[in-house]
N, C-alpha and C positions, 0 to 999 in steps of 0.2 A: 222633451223638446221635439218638435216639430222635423220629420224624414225628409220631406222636402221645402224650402221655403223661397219664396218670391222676393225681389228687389224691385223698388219703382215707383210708376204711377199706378191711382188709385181717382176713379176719376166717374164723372157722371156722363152718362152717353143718352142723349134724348134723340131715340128713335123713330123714325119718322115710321107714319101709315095715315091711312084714312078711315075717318069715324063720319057717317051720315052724311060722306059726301065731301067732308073737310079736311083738309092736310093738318093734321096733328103730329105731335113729338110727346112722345114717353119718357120719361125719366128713369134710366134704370143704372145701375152698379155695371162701372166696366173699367178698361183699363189690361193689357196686354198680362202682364203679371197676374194681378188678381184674380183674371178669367183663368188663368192658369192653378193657380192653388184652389178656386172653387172647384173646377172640376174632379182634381185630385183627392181633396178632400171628400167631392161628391163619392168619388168612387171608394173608397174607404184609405188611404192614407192619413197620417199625421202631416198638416201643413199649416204653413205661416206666410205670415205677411210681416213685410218692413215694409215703412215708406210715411209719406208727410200729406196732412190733408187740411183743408181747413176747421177752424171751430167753429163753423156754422152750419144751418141745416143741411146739406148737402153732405158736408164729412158726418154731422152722424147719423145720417140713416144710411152712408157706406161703413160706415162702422160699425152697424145695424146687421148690413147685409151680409156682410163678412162674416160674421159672429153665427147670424143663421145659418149658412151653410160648413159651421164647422170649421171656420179657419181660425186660427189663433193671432190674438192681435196687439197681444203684448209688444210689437217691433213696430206699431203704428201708433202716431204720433198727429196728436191733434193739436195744430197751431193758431190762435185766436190774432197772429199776423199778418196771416195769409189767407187766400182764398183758395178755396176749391175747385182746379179744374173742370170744364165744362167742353161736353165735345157732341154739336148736331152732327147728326149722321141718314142718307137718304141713298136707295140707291138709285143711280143713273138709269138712262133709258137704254144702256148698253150690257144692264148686270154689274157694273162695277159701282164701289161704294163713293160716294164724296162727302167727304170730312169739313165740319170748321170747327175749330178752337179757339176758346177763348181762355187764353194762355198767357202770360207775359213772366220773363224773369223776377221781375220787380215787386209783383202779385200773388203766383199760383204757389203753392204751399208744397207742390209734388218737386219745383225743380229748386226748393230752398232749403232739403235736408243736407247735412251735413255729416260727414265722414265721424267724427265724435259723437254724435246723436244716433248711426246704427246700431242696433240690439247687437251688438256681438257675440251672445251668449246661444242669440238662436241661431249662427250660422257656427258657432262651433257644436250644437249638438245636429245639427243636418248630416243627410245624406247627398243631395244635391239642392244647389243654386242656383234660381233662374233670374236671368235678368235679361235684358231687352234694350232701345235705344232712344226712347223717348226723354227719359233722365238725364242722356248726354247729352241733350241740343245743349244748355248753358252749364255755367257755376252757379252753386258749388253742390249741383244732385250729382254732375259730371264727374269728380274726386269721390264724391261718397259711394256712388254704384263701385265703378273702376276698383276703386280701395276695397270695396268687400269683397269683389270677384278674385281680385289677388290674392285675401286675405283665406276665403274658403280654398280655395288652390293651395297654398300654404299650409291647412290644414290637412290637405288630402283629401278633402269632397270633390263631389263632380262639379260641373260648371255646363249649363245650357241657357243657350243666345238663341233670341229670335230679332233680326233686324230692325222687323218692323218699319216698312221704311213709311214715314209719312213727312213727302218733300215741304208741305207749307209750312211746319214746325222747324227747319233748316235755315238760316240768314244764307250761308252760301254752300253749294253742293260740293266744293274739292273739300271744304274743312269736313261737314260731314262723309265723305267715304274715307276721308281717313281717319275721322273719329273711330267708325263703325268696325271699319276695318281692325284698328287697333282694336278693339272689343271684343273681334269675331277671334282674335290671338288668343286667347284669353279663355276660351270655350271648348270643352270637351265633346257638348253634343250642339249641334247647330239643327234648326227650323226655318229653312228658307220659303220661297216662289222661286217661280223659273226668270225674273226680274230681277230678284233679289240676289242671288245666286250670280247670274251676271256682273252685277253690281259689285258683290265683291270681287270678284276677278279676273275681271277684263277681258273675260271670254265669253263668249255667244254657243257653243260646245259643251252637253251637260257633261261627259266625260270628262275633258277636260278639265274642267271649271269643280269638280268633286273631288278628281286628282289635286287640283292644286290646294283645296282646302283640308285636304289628306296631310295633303306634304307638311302642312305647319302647325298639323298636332292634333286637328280637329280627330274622335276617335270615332263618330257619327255623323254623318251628313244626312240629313231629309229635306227630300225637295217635294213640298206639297202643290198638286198639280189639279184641284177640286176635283170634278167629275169623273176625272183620269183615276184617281186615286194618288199614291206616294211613289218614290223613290224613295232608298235606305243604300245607305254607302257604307260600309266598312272598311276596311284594309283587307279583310279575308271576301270582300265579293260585293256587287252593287245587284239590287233587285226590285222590280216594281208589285206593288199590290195595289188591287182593284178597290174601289170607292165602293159604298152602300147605295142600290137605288132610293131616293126617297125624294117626296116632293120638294123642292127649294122654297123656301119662303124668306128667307134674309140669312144670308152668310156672316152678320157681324158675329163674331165671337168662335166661329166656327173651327179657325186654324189652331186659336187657344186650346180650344176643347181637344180639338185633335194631339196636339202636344201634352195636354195634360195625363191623357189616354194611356199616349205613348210613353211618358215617365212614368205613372203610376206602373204602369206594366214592369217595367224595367228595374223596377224596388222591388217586387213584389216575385219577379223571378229569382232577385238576389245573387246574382253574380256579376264580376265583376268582366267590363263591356270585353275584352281580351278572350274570356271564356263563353261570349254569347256564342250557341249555335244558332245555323239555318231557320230551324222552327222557333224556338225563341225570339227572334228578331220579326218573324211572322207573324205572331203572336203581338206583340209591342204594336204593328206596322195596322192589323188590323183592329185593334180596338181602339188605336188611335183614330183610323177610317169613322169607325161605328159612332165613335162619340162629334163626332165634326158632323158626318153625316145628321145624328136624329139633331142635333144644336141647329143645322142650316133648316131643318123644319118648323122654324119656331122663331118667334119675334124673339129681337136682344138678347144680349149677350149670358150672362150669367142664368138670367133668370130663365133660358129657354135649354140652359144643360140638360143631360138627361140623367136616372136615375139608375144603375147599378142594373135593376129588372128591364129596365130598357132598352139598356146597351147590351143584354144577353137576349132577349126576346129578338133582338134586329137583326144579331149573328145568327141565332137558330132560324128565323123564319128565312133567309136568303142564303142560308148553307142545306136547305130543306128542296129552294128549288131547281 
């Protein structure tokens, strides 16, 4: 079974650029979670995917994609009910991305899985569980995430949250932060923004605001800050590490990567978060850096991961100068 495994969506992301002058959109495999066990898998872990997609073209060539990059897909479920989320994606003239979905309760196959239909088999042989907040907006994805985050916790796996926050997916903003919020309870290691991070705790104060998510059990806090690089919070010390030079070419997928970086590291050191030291958590802090970094040089998400040779060629040449 699968070290780490994903909860969620699973979803198609048509990326915008320009071809001979024309504004086009790409089609490629994306989705918070999935970008997450691609990478990991990229890097050499055993990982998985749960989650619900449609049975038409779109779910299977993400079912395609998944498979290609080594992720195990026995916990996904293809619905000939449902449709498969779709998400344009472009960035502003400011650097920041703007999103549209086309999403609906009633349609999209990612917020219609069900608590009885997850693999439970692959979150009892994991090591950690990631899940995110796009499955919260409605019922019944809302019970079936929640219910397995509980249920690996119960077990005794780890549990990491990334918010995610994307406000047009929301009907009204108090139910969602206290959806999320309840979520973020729930999570041993958290992926924030310096937004996000607000968000949850009604502090404008990164101190503060790290403390307070200390206080209620969180065992890992990171606040990714792009070009700045990370924050890492523990109970035993808070630390920032520098980002990767490299040219930016589209940040979609970029934070995933970076997370996925940061957990593969953190399996692969093998101990548990109480006994990480100093260099260990430097170690996690930057290869999660390197993998965000070479991704934001690269159109879309999954497909613009980097390769194992890559993400050590980036450390060696910028630890060389």
């Amino acid at each position: 079974m699968p070290d780490i495994v994903a909860i969620g969506e699973l979803l198609v992301d048509f990326t915008h650029m320009t071809a001979d002058g024309e504004d086009v959109y790409k089609p490629c495999a994306g989705g918070a979670p999935a970008n997450v066990v691609c990478m990991t898998s990229k890097l050499g872990a055993s990982s998985g995917f749960i989650g619900k997609i449609g049975r038409d073209m779109f779910g299977f060539a993400l079912q395609k994609e998944l498979r290609k990059n080594g992720v195990e897909t026995s916990g996904l479920i293809l619905d000939g009910n449902y449709c498969t989320t779709l998400s344009f994606v472009r960035n502003t003239p400011d650097g920041e991305r703007d999103f549209v979905f086309y999403r609906a309760p009633e349609v999209s196959a990612d917020l219609n899985i069900r608590y009885g239909e997850v693999n439970r088999e692959m979150i009892d042989g994991c090591k950690i569980l990631y899940y995110g907040s796009l499955c919260l907006t409605s019922e019944p994805s809302k019970t079936a995430v929640l219910s397995a985050v509980e249920y690996a916790r119960y077990k005794g796996h780890l549990t990491a949250f990334d918010p995610n926050w994307r406000p047009s997916l929301w009907e009204d903003r108090e139910a969602a932060l206290l959806t999320i919020r309840q979520a973020a309870k729930l999570a041993d290691i958290i992926k924030v923004s310096d937004d996000e991070l607000q968000m949850l705790t009604d502090s404008g104060t990164l101190f503060i605001s790290i403390s307070k998510l200390l206080s209620q059990g969180v065992k890992i806090v990171i606040v990714t800050q792009g070009a700045k690089g990370c924050v890492v919070a523990t109970k035993k010390g808070i630390e920032t590490y520098p980002s990767y030079s490299v040219n930016i070419v589209d940040t979609l997928g970029a934070g995933d990567s970076f997370f996925g970086g940061f957990l593969y590291k953190l399996l692969s050191i093998g101990k548990e978060i109480d006994e990480l030291e100093p260099e260990d958590i430097e170690q996690m802090a930057m290869l999660g850096n390197a993998c965000g970094a070479l991704t934001s040089s690269r159109k879309g998400a999954i497909p613009a991961m980097p390769t194992p040779d890559e993400v050590r060629a980036l450390i060696r040449e910028q630890a060389n100068k």
